[in-house]
C-alpha positions as CSV (number, residue, x, y, z in Angstrom):
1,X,-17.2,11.0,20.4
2,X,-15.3,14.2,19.9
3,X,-12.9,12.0,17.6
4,X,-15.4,10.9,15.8
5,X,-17.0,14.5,14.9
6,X,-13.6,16.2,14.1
7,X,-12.9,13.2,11.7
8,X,-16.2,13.5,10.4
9,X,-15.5,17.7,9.4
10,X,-12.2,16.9,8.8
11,X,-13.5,14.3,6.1
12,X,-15.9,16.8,4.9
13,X,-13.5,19.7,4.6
14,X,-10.7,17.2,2.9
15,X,-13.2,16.7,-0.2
16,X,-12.9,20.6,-1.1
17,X,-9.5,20.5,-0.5
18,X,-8.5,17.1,-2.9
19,X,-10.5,19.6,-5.7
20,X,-8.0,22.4,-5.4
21,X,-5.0,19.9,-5.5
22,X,-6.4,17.7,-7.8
23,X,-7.0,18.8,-11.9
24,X,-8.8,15.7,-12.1
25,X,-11.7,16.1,-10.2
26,X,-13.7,19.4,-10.3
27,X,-16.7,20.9,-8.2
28,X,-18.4,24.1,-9.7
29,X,-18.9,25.3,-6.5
30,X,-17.0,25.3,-2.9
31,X,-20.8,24.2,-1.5
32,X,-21.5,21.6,-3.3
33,X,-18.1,21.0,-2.7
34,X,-18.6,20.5,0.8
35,X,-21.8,18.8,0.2
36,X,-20.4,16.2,-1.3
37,X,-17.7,15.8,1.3
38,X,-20.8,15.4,3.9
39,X,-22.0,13.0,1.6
40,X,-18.8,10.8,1.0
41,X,-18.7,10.9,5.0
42,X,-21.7,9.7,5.6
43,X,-20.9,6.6,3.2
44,X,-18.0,6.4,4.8
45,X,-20.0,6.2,7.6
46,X,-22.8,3.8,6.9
47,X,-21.3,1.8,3.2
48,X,-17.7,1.6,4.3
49,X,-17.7,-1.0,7.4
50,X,-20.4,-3.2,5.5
51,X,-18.6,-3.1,2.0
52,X,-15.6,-4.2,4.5
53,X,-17.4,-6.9,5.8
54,X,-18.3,-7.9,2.9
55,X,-15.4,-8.1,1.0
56,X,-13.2,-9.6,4.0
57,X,-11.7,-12.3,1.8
58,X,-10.7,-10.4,-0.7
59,X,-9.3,-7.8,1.8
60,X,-7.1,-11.0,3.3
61,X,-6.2,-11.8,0.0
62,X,-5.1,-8.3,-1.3
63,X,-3.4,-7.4,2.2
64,X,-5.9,-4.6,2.7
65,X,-5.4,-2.6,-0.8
66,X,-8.8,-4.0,-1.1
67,X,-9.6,-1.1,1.2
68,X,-8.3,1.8,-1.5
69,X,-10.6,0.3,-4.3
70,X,-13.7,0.6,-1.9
71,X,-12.7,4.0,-1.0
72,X,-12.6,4.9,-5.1
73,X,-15.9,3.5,-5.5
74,X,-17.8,5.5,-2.9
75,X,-15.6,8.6,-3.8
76,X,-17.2,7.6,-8.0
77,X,-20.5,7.1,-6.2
78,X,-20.1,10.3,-4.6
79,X,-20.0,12.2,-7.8
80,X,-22.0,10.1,-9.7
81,X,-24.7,11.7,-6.9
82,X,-24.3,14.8,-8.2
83,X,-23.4,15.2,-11.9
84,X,-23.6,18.4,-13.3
85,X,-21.5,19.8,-10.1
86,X,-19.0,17.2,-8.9
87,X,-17.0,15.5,-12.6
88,X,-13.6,13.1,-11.7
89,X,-12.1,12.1,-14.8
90,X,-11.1,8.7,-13.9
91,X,-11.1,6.5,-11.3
92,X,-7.1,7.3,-10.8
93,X,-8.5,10.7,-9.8
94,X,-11.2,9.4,-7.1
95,X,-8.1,7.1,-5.8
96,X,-5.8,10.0,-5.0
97,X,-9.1,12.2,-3.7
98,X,-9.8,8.9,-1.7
99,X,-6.8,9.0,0.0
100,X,-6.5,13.1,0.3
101,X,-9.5,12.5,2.2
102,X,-8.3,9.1,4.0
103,X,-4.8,10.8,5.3
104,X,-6.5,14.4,6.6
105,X,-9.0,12.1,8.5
106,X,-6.5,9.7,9.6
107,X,-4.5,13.1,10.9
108,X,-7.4,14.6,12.4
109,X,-7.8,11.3,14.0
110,X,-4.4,11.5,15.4
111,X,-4.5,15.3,16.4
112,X,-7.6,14.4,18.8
113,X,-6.0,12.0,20.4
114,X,-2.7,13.7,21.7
């Protein structure tokens, strides 16, 4: 469980932190920043595994880079939630942002466990 919350915040805080690396996607604040990190999170949480279900075949067939393009579409959906705050100029800027987010939760993950 504790995994799970520190990759959760970890998740949240990695959305602020793809918007200072990132000139393609821009917040206008660091809250709604981190607003929309809580947001994308909780899509990861609850969109994520059934979009992965649902898409298994495809998955198979891509060997799992299927994953990356349902990551970029709930990091789109993310901002399309808020759009005079959150702007990403492309969806070449929501994949790197997805996987900034993907690889500070996936080390997170991996910090918890040691």
């Amino acid at each position: 469980m504790l995994r799970f919350a520190v990759r959760y915040i970890a998740g949240a805080l990695a959305f602020p932190l793809a918007d200072y690396l990132l000139w393609g996607v821009w917040c206008d604040s660091l809250q709604s920043a981190l607003l929309a990190g809580a947001v994308l999170m909780l899509f990861y949480l609850l969109l994520r595994p059934v979009l992965k279900l649902l898409t298994i075949a495809f998955s198979l067939l891509t060997l799992g880079l299927f994953a990356t393009a349902i990551d970029t579409l709930l990091v789109i959906l993310t901002a399309r939630l808020f759009p005079y705050t959150i702007a990403i100029k492309g969806p070449e800027w929501a994949l790197l942002a997805a996987l900034i987010v993907n690889v500070v939760r996936y080390l997170s993950g991996k910090a918890v466990r040691a």
